[in-house]
N, C-alpha and C positions, 0 to 999 in steps of 0.2 A: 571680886565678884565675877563668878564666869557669866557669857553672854552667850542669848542664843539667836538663833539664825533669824530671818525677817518672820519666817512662819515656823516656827519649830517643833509644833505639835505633828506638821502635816508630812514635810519634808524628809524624818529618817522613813516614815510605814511608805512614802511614795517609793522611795530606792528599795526598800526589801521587796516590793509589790514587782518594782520592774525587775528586778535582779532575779528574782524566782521566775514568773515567766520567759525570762530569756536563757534560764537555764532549763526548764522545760523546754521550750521551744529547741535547743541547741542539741540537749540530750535524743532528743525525736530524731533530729535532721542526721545527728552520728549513725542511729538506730538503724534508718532508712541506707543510708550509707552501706551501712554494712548488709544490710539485706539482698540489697545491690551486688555486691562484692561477691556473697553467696550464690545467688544466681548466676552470675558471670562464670563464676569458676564451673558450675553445674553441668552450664552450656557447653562449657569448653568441651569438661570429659563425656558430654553425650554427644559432641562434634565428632569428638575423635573417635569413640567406640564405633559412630555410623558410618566412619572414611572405614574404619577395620573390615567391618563387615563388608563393604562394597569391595574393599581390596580380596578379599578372600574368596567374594563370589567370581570377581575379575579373574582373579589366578586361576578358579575351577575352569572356568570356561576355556581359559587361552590350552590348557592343559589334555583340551577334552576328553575332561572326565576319566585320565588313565588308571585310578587306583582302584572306582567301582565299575569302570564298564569289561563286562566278559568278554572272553578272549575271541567267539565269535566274530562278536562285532570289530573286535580292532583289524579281522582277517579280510571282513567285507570294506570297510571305508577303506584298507590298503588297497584295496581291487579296484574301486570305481569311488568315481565322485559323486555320481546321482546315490548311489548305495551310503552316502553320507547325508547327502539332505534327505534323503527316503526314510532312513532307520537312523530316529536321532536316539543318542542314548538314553536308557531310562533314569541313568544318575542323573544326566544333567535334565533331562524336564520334569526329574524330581528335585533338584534344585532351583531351579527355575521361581517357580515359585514363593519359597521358601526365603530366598534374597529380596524376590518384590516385595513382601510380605514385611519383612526387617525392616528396609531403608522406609513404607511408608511411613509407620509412626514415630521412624528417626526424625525424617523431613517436620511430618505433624507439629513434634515435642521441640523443634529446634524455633520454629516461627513463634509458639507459645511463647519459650522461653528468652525471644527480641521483644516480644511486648511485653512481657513480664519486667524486664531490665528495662526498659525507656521509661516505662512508669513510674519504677522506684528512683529513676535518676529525678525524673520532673518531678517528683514529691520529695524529695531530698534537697532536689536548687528552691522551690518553694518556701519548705520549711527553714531552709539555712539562709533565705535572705531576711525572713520576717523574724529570725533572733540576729540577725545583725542590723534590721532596724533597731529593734527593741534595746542591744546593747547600746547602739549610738546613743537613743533616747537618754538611758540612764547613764551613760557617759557625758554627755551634754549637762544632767541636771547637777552631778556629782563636779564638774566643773564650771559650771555657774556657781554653787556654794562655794568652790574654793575661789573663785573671782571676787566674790562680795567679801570672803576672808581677808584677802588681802587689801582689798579697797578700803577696807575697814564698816562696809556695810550694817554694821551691827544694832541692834538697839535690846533694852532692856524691857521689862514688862509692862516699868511707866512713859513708854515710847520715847525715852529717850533714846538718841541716833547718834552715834561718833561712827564720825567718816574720816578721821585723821589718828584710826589707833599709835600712830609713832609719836603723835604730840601728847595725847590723855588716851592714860595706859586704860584707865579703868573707868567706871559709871561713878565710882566712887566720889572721885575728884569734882563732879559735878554734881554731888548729895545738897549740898548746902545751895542749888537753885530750886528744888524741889519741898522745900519747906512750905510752911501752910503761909507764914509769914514771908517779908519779902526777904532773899537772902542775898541781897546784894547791900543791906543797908550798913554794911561794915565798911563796905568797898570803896574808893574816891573815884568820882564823878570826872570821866576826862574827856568829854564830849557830848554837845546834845545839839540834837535837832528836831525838824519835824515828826519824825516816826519815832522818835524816844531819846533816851540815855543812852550813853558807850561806859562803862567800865571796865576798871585794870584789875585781875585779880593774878594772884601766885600761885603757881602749881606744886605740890609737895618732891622731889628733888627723888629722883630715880636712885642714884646712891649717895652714902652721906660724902657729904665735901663738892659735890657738883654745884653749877652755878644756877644759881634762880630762873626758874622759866615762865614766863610771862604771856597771859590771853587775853585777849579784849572780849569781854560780854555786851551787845547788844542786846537791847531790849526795847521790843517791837510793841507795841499799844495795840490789841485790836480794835475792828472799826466799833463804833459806834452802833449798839443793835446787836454785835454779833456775842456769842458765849453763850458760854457753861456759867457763867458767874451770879444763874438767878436774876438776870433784869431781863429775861427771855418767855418767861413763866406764860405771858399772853400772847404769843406767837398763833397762829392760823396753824393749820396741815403745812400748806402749800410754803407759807415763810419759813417754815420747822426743814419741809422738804429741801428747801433755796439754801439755808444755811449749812444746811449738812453736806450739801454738796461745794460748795465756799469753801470751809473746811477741808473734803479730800482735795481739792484741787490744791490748796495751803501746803499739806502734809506734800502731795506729788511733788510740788513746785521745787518747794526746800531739799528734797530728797536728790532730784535732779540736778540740782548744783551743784550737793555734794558731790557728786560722781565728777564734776567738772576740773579737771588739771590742765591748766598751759602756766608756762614761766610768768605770762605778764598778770594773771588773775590772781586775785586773794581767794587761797579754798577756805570753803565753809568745814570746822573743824566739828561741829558739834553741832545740836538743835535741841532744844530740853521745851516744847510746848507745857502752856502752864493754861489755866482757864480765862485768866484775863489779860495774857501778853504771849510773846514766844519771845525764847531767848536764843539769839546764835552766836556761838560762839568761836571766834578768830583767833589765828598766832597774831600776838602781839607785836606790831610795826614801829622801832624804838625812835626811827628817822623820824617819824608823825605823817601827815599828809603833803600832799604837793603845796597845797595853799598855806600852811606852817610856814612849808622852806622858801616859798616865795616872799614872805612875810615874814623874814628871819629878821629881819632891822625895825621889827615893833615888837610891842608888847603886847598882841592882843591875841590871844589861845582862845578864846570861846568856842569858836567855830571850829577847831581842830578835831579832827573824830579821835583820832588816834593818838593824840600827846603826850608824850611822855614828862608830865608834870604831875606827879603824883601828891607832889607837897602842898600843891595849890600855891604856889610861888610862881610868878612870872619866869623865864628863865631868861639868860642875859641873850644880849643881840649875838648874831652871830654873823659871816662874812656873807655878802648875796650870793646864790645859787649860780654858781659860772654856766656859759653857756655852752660848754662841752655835753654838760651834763645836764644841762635840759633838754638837748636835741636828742640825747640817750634816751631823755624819760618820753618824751615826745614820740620817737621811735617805738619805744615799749606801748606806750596807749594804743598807736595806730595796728600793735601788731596782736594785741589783746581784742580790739575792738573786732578786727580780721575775722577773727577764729569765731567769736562769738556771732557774727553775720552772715559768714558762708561756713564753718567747720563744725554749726551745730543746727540739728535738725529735730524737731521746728527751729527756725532762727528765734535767736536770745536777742532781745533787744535791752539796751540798759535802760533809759526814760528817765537819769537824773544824772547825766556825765556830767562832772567837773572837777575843780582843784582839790575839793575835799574828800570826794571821791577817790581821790588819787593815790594810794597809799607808797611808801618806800622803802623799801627792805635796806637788810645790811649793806647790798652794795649798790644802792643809790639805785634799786632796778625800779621802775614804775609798775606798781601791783592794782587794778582797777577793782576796786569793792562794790558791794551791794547789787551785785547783777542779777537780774533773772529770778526778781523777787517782786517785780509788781503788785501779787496778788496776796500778798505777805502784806505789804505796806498799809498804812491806815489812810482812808478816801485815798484808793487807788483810783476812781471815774478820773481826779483831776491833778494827781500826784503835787498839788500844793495846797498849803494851808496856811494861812494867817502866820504862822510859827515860821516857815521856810520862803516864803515869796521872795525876801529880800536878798535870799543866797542864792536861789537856781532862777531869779525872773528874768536874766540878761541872759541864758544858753540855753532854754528852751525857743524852737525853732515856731518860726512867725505863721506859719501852717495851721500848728498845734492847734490856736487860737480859734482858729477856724472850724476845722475837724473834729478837734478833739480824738483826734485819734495819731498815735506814737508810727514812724515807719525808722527804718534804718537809716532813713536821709536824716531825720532829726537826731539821730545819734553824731554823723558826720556834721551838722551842722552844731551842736556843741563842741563836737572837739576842733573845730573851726575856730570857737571863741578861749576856746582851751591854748591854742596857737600863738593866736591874739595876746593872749594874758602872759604866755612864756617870753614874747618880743617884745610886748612894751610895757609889761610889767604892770598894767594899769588891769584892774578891776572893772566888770560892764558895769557895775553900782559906786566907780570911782565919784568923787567929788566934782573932778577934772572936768566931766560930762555935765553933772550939773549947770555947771557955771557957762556954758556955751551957749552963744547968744541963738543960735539956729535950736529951734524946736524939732524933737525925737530923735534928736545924736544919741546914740551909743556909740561905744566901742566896734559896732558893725561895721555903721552907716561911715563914721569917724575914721577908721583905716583904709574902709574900700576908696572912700572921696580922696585919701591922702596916696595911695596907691594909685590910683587911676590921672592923675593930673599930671606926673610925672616927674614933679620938681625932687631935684636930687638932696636938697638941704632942707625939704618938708620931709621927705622921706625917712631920713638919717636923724631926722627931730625925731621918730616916734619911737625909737629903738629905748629901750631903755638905759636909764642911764649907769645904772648899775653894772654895766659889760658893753657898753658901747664905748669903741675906740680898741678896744682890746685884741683886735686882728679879724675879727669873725662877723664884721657888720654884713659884708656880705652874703654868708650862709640866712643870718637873720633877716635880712631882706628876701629872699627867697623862700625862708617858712612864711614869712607875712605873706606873702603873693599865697601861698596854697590855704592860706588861712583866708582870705577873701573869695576863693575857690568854693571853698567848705560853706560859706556861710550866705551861698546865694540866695536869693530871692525863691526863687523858683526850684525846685525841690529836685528836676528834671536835670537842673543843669551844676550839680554837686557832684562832685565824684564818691566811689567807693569807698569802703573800708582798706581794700586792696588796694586802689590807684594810690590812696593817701601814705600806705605805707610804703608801696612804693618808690616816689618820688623825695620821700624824708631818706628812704634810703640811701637812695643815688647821691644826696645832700651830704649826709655824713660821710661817705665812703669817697 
C-alpha cells in the first residue's frame, strides 16, 4: 500500500503554486534583461553616430571651409588676418549652426537613454532576486519532503506513522493493530508494567528463505478520563477543549522521538494510535534488558520489557554479566543520556531511568527506551502507580518528593543508582537493605557511608561478588565513587550528563 506524505492533499498544489510564480517571476527578470541589452546597444550606435557628426563638423572647421568658400575669399584671408576674423565664411556660419543643432539632441537622447538603462537594470536585480527567493522557498519545501522520505516520516490515512521504513516495509504489516477487536491477543505477553504490556510479534520476511524479524509492540493505556472510547460523552466545553489539546501534544510528543537517532537510544519504529491505548512499536532487543542480564543466575523474567521468552518457560541461568561489559553499557547510558540533555532542544528528559529501561542489542551495546514520552504515559502528574512503585521507588531522586517536578539532575541521580546496581550488584528494593538494623538505608545512603569512611576491606565487601577478584576491582571502585557523585543530596552538587560520561571514559580507556 503506497503512503502519503504528512499533509498530502496540500503539499503537491503548494509546489505547482511556487514553481509557476517563480517561473513567472524569472521569465520577467530575462524579459527586463534583455530590454536592457537593447537599450545599451541603442546607446552605443547613437554614441557613436553623435562622435561622427562632431567629427565631421571638427574637420569642416580645421579645413576652413575649402570646398564651399569662393575663391574671393581664400584671396582676402591669404592677404590679412583681420580680413579673416572680418569676413568669416558663409559655409562655415552656415554650418555652424547646423552642427549645434545635431549634437543637442544627440547629448538630449544620450542622458535619456542612461536612465532608461539604470532602470531596467534595477527592475531586472529586483525581479531576479524575488524569483530566487521564490525558487529557494520551493526548493526548501521539495527537500524537506524528501528528508521526511528518507526518515521514514510517513503515516497512512488511519494516522498510522512508521518512522523506521527499513524495519516495516509497509502499513500493511501493522493491519492486525487496527482491528476493532484487540489484535495483539494472538501474541505472547513478554513484559508488563505500569503503563501496559510489551509483546513479541513476527514480521513477514522480505524474501523467501530470510530469517525471521522480530518487533516488540507496546501498549500504552490512556489516562483515565481521556478518549474517544464513549466514557467522555459528559465532558464541559472547556474539558473537551483540555483533552484535545492533550492529545495533539500526545501525537507532537511521539512524532518527535521518532525523528530521534543516536547509537545509544531505541528508535521508535512505528506508532498506530487506537481510541483506547496507543501502540509503539520497537526492533526487537533478543539480549532483553539490563536488569535480565544482571539477573541472569535467577529465574525471574517478569519485569523484563524485552525477553526473549516466548514459550513462557523460564530460560536456564546463564554466566554473570562480566565487568568489561558493563563499564561498556555504563559508557553507552552516560553517552545516550548526553545527547538527550544538551544535543536536544527543548531538553528530553527520561523521568523513569533504570535497568529495565535499559535495552541490549546484538553486541551488548546499552540502547536507553521509553524516552521523551511523558505525556504519552498514564498519570504522567506522578509517573507511579500502585502497579510500578516497587520497581522505579529506589531511582527516583529525593527532590522529586518534594517538587514534584522532573529536572535533568534526577535523570543523573538515577543513573547514579543505575552505577550502584552494576558494582554491587544489589537492587535499591534488595532484601539485603531490608534487614539493616539502621532505619532508611538504601543502596544510596549504604554505599555513600561505605565510601566515605575509607576502610579498604568495607569497601572491597560491596563489589559484587560475581567479578570481584577478577582484576578490575579497581575500575569498580571508581565507578562507585561517581556513582555517590550522581546521587547527592543536593541537586546542585551532582554532575552532568557530560561530566559523568566523561570521567567513565577516562575509566575505561
Amino acid at each position: 500500500m503506497a503512503f502519503a506524505a504528512t499533509k498530502p492533499s496540500k503539499s503537491p498544489l503548494l509546489i505547482l503554486l511556487v514553481s509557476g510564480v517563480a517561473f513567472l517571476l524569472l521569465a520577467s527578470a530575462a524579459e527586463c534583461y534583455g530590454g536592457g541589452r537593447h537599450d545599451v546597444t541603442r546607446s552605443a550606435v547613437a554614441r557613436r553616430s553623435g562622435v561622427g557628426s562632431r567629427r565631421q563638423y571638427v574637420r569642416h572647421r580645421l579645413t576652413g571651409g575649402a570646398v564651399d568658400v569662393p575663391h574671393r575669399y581664400m584671396l582676402a584671408e591669404k592677404g590679412s588676418n583681420s580680413t579673416r576674423a572680418n569676413h568669416t565664411s558663409p559655409a562655415a556660419s552656415n554650418s555652424t549652426p547646423s552642427a549645434t543643432t545635431t549634437e543637442a539632441p544627440a547629448a538630449g537622447k544620450h542622458h535619456r537613454s542612461h536612465k532608461h538603462r539604470v532602470r531596467n537594470w534595477i527592475i531586472g536585480f529586483v525581479v531576479g532576486s524575488l524569483a530566487g527567493v521564490v525558487s529557494g522557498l520551493a526548493m526548501s519545501v521539495l527537500f524537506r519532503m524528501a528528508l521526511n522520505c528518507v526518515r521514514g516520516g510517513y503515516r497512512s490515512k488511519s494516522d498510522t506513522v512508521i518512522f523506521i521504513p527499513k524495519l516495516i516495509k509497509s502499513k500493511e504489516h501493522l493491519a492486525f493493530l487496527e482491528k476493532d477487536q484487540d489484535g495483539l491477543a494472538s501474541l505472547a505477553v513478554i513484559g508488563r508494567g505500569g503503563c501496559g504490556e510489551v509483546y513479541k510479534a513476527q514480521l513477514p520476511p522480505e524474501r523467501e528463505g530470510d530469517a525471521p524479524r522480530f518487533i516488540a509492540i507496546k501498549k500504552i493505556k490512556k489516562r483515565s478520563g481521556d478518549g474517544s472510547g464513549g466514557q467522555n460523552n459528559n465532558l464541559s466545553d472547556e474539558e473537551s477543549r483540555q483533552l484535545d489539546k492533550w492529545t495533539r501534544q500526545i501525537q507532537s510528543e511521539i512524532r518527535t522521538v521518532g525523528h530521534i537517532r543516536h547509537r545509544n537510544l531505541l528508535p521508535l519504529a512505528a506508532h498506530v494510535p487506537r481510541p483506547d491505548c496507543h501502540y509503539l512499536v520497537y526492533e526487537f532487543m533478543k539480549n532483553g534488558s539490563l536488569h535480565n542480564a544482571l539477573k541472569a543466575t535467577t529465574t525471574d523474567t517478569t519485569t523484563n520489557d524485552y525477553n526473549d521468552n516466548n514459550s513462557g518457560e523460564h530460560p536456564p541461568p546463564s554466566p554473570a554479566l562480566p565487568w568489561p561489559a558493563r563499564l561498556r553499557i555504563a559508557v553507552g547510558i552516560a553517552a545516550g543520556l548526553e545527547y538527550l540533555h544538551v544535543s536536544q532542544r527543548p531538553q528530553i528528559i527520561h523521568r523513569d531511568l533504570k535497568p529495565a529501561n535499559i535495552l541490549l542489542d546484538d553486541d551488548m551495546e546499552a540502547r536507553i527506551a521509553d524516552f521523551g514520552l511523558a505525556k504519552a504515559m498514564p498519570d504522567a502528574h506522578t509517573h507511579m502507580t500502585t502497579s510500578n512503585v516497587a520497581g522505579t521507588l529506589g531511582y527516583i531522586a529525593p527532590e522529586y518528593h518534594q517538587t514534584l517536578k522532573f529536572t535533568a539532575k534526577c535523570d543523573v541521580y538515577s543513573f547514579g543508582v543505575i552505577l550502584a546496581v552494576l558494582g554491587t550488584g544489589k537492587e535499591p528494593t534488595d532484601k539485603f537493605f531490608a534487614q539493616q538494623v539502621v532505619d532508611d538505608v538504601g543502596i544510596v545512603r549504604w554505599l555513600r557511608r561505605v565510601m566515605q569512611e575509607g576502610d579498604p576491606a568495607a569497601q572491597a565487601g560491596v563489589i559484587d561478588a560475581a567479578i570481584a577478584g577478577a582484576g578490575h576491582d579497581e575500575q569498580i571502585l571508581l565507578v562507585l565513587r561517581i556513582a555517590v557523585f550522581c546521587t547527592a543530596d543536593d541537586p546542585k552538587d551532582r554532575p552532568t550528563a557530560k561530566d559523568v560520561r566523561c570521567m567513565l571514559s577516562q575509566i575505561k580507556n
